[in-house]
C-alpha positions in Angstrom: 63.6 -32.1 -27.3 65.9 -34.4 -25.7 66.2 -32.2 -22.6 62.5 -31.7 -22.2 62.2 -36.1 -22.6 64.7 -36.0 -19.8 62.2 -33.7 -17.8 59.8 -36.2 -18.3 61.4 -38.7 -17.3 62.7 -37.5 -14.1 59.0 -35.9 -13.1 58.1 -39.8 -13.9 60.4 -41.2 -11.1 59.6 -41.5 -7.1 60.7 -38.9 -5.1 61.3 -41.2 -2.8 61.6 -45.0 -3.1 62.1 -47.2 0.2 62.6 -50.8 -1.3 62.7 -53.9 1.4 64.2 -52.2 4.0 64.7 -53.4 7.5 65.8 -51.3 10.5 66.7 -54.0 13.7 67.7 -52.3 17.4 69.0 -55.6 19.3 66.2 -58.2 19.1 63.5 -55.6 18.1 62.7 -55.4 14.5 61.8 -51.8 13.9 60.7 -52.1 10.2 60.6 -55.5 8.4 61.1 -55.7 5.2 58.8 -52.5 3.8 58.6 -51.0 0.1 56.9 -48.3 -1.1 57.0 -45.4 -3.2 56.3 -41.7 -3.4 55.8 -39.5 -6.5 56.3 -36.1 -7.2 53.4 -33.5 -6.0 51.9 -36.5 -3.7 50.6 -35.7 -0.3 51.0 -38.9 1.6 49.3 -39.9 5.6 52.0 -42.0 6.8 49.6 -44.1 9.3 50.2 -46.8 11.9 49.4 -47.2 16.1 52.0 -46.3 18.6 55.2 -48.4 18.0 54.4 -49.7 14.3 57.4 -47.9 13.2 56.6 -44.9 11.7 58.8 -42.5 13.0 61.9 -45.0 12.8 60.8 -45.0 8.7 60.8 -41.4 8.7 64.8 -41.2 10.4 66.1 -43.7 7.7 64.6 -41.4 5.0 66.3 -38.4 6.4 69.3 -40.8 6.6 69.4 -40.3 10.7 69.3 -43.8 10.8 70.7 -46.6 8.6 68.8 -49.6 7.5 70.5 -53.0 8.1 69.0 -54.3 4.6 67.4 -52.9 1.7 67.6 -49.9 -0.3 66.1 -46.1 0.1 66.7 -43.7 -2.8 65.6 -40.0 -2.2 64.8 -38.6 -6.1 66.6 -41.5 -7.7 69.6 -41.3 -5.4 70.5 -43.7 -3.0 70.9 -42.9 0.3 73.8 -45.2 0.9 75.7 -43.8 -1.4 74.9 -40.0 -0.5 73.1 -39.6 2.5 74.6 -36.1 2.4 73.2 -35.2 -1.0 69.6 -37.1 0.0 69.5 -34.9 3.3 69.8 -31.7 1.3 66.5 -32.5 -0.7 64.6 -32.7 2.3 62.8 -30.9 5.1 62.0 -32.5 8.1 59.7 -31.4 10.9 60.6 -34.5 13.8 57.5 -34.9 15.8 59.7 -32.9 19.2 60.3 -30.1 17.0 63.9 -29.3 18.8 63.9 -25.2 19.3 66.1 -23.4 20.8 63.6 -21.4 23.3 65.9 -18.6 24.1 66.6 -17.3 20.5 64.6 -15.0 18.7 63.2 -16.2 15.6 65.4 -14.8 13.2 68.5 -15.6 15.0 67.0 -19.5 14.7 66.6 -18.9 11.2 70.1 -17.9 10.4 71.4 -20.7 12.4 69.6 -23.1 10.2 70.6 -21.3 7.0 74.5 -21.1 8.2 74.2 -25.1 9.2 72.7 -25.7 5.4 75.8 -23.9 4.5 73.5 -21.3 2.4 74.7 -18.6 0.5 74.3 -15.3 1.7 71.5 -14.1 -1.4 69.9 -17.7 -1.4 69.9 -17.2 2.3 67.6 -14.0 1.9 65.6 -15.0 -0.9 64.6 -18.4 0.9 63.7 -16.9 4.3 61.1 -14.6 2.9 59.8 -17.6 0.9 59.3 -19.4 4.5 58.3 -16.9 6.2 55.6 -16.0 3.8 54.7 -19.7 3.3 54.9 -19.9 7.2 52.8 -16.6 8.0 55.7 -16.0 10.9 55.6 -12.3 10.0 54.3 -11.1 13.1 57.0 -13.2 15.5 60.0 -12.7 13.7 61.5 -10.7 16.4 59.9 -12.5 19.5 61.8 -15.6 21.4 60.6 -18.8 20.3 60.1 -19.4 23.9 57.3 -16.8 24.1 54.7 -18.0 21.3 52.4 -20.3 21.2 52.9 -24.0 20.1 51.1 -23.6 17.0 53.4 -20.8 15.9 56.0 -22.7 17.8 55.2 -25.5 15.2 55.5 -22.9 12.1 58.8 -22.1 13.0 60.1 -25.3 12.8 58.2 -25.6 9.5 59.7 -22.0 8.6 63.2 -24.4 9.5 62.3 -27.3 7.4 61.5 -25.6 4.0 64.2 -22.8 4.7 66.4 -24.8 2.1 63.8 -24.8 -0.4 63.5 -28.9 -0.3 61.4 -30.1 -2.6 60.6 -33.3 -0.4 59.2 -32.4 3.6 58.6 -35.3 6.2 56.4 -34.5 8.9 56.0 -36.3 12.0 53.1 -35.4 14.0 53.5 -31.8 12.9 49.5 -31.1 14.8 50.6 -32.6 18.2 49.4 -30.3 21.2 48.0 -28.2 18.9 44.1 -27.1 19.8 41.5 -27.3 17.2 41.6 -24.0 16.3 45.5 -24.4 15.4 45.1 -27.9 14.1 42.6 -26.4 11.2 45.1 -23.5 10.8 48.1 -26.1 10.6 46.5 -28.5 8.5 45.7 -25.7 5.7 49.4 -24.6 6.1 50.3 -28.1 4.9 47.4 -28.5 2.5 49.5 -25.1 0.7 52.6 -26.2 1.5 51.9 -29.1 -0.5 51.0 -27.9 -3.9 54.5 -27.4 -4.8 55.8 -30.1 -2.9 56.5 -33.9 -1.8 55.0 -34.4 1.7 54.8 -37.4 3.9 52.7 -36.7 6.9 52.7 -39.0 10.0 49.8 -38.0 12.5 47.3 -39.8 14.9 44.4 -37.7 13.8 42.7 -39.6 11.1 40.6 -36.0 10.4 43.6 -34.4 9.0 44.5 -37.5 6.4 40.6 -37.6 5.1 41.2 -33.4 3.9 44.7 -33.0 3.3 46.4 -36.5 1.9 45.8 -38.0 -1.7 47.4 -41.2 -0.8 47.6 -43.2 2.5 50.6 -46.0 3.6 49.2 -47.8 6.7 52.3 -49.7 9.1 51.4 -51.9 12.4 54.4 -53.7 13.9 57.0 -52.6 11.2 55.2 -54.0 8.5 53.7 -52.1 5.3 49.9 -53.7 6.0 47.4 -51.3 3.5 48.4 -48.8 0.5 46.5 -46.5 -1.7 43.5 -43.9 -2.0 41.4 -43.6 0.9 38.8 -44.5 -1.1 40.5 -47.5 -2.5 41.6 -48.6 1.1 37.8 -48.3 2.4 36.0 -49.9 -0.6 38.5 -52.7 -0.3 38.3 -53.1 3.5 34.7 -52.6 3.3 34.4 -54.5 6.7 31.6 -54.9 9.1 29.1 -53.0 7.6 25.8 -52.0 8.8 22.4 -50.6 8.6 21.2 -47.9 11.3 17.8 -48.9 11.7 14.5 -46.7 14.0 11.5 -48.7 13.6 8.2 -49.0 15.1 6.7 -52.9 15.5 6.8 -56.0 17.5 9.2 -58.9 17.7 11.6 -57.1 15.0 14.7 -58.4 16.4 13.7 -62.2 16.0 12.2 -61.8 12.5 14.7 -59.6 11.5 17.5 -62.2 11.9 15.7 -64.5 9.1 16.7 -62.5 6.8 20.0 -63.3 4.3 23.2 -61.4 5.3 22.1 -59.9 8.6 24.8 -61.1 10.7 24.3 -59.6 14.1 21.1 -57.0 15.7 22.7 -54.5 18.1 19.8 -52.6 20.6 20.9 -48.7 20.9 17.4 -47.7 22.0 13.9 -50.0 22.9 11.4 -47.5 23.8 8.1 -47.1 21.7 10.4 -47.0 18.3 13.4 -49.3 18.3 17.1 -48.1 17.6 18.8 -50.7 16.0 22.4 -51.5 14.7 22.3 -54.4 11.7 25.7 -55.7 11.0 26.1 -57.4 7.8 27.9 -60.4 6.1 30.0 -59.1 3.9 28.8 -58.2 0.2 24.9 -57.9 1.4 22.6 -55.2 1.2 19.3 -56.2 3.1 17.6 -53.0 3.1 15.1 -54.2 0.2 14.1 -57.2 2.5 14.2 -55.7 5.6 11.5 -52.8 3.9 9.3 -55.8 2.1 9.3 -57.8 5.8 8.2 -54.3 7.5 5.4 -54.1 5.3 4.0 -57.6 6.0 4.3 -57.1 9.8 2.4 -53.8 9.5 6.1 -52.1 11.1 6.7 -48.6 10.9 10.1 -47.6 9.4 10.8 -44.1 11.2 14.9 -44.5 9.6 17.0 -46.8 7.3 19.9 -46.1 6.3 23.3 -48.0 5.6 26.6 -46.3 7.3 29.8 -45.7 5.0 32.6 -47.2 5.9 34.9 -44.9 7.9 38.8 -44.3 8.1 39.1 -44.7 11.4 37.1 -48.0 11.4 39.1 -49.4 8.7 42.5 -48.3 10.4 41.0 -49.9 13.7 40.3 -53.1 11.6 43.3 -53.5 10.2 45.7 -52.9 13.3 43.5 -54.8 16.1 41.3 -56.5 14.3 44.1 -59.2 13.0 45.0 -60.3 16.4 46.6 -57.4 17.1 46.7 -55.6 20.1 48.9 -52.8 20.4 47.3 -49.2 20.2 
């Protein structure tokens, strides 16, 4: 019983737990003074514009860089202390994915397995876990120079879970990928992470929507949004608006009588009007907007109100604050 309370406990505490942590180079501030927290299982999209910091987060995780303040503990253990025992519970994918173009694939593989300093058995019954996880099967034998970047890219994710880690850090692990490999990467990680930890840094907000539970948004080395992506857009719920085709006379001008329209936008003014309705915040017009159509004998072709999307929201919350760096 006690043992199984123990189990508990530990499944209970962050896999990984970065705790007001600042990383300076010269006069730059890198990170400022973030905190946040991972939990076991969690998928996380590690978010932020060129330059907010993201990949300087990801090397203090992996301990390839030291914070000047603060505290970062990798399953309860801090990484001060035992940056060697922290590395070992992690895989990590950086966003170059360094190869060694004139080895074949296996021969990469065993290097990586002597420099973890596994085991011979461990060492065999971990690379056909990766490559079966990876689905490398069919390049085992080639040079990594001849395949393609998206198998290119499964090698060094064979690499990063070779060690069975049950923590992976991925920076921009769909970069240069086409769309047919990014939807072939993106399940890989979707599987990868049902029996592990992943934080996922990437540009394309496409893959967070369908593959992360759990977002952490950075702009200019500061922590600036955390939590569901449906938390994070109902609570940024920012300029919102109707998309509105209509049929009528002076619509723009009687239109902006009514409470919580804040701004008319013309896509289209041929016969039936186009319109884009931005609202105050909090106000849903549609009711008045329909009961003022009726009294001006308008014709209503479309009405509908837009849901706030990811890539709005990120948009808002890294320019939209008097910021300007994309």
């Amino acid at each position: 019983m006690d043992n199984l309370k123990q189990e508990q406990n530990n499944n209970n505490k962050p896999k990984i737990l970065v705790d007001n942590v600042t990383k300076v180079f010269g006069s730059r501030i890198a990170v400022n003074k973030i905190s946040f927290s991972i939990n076991k299982g969690e998928v996380i999209g590690f978010l932020g514009p060129n330059g907010a910091g993201k990949s300087t987060t990801m090397r203090l995780l992996t301990s390839y860089y030291t914070q000047n303040s603060g505290d970062i503990f990798i399953d309860s253990i801090n990484t001060k202390d035992s940056d060697i025992e922290t590395r070992k519970k992690i895989g990590y994918l950086p966003e170059s994915n360094p190869l060694y173009g004139e080895m074949l694939v296996k021969d990469y593989l065993k290097l990586i397995g002597d420099l973890r300093d596994l085991s011979k058995s461990d060492y065999n019954n971990n690379l056909s876990n990766a490559i079966d996880e990876t689905g490398i099967h069919e390049y085992y034998y080639s040079p990594i120079n001849q395949l393609s970047k998206g198998y290119r890219q499964r090698v060094g994710l064979a690499q990063a879970i070779l060690h069975q880690p049950e923590i992976l850090i991925l920076d921009e692990p769909t970069e240069g990928l086409d769309p047919n490999q990014r939807v072939s990467m993106r399940n890989l990680i979707k599987s990868l992470g049902e029996q592990r930890t992943i934080m996922l840094s990437t540009h394309v907000l496409q893959e967070v929507e369908t593959t992360c539970s759990r977002i952490i948004l950075i702009n200019k080395g500061k922590l600036i949004a955390e939590g569901t992506i449906n938390d994070i857009l109902h609570t940024q719920n920012k300029n919102q608006n109707i998309e509105l085709e209509i049929i009528g006379d002076n619509i723009q001008s009687k239109l902006n009588s009514i409470d919580g329209i804040k701004d008319i936008k013309i896509i289209e003014n041929n016969e039936s009007k186009k319109l884009n309705i931005f609202l105050e915040d909090g106000f849903d017009p549609r009711r008045d907007i329909f009961e003022k159509a009726v009294k001006e004998n308008w014709i209503i072709l479309n009405m509908n109100k837009t849901s706030p999307k990811l890539e709005d929201v990120f948009k808002f919350l890294t320019i939209g604050e008097g910021n300007s760096e994309l």
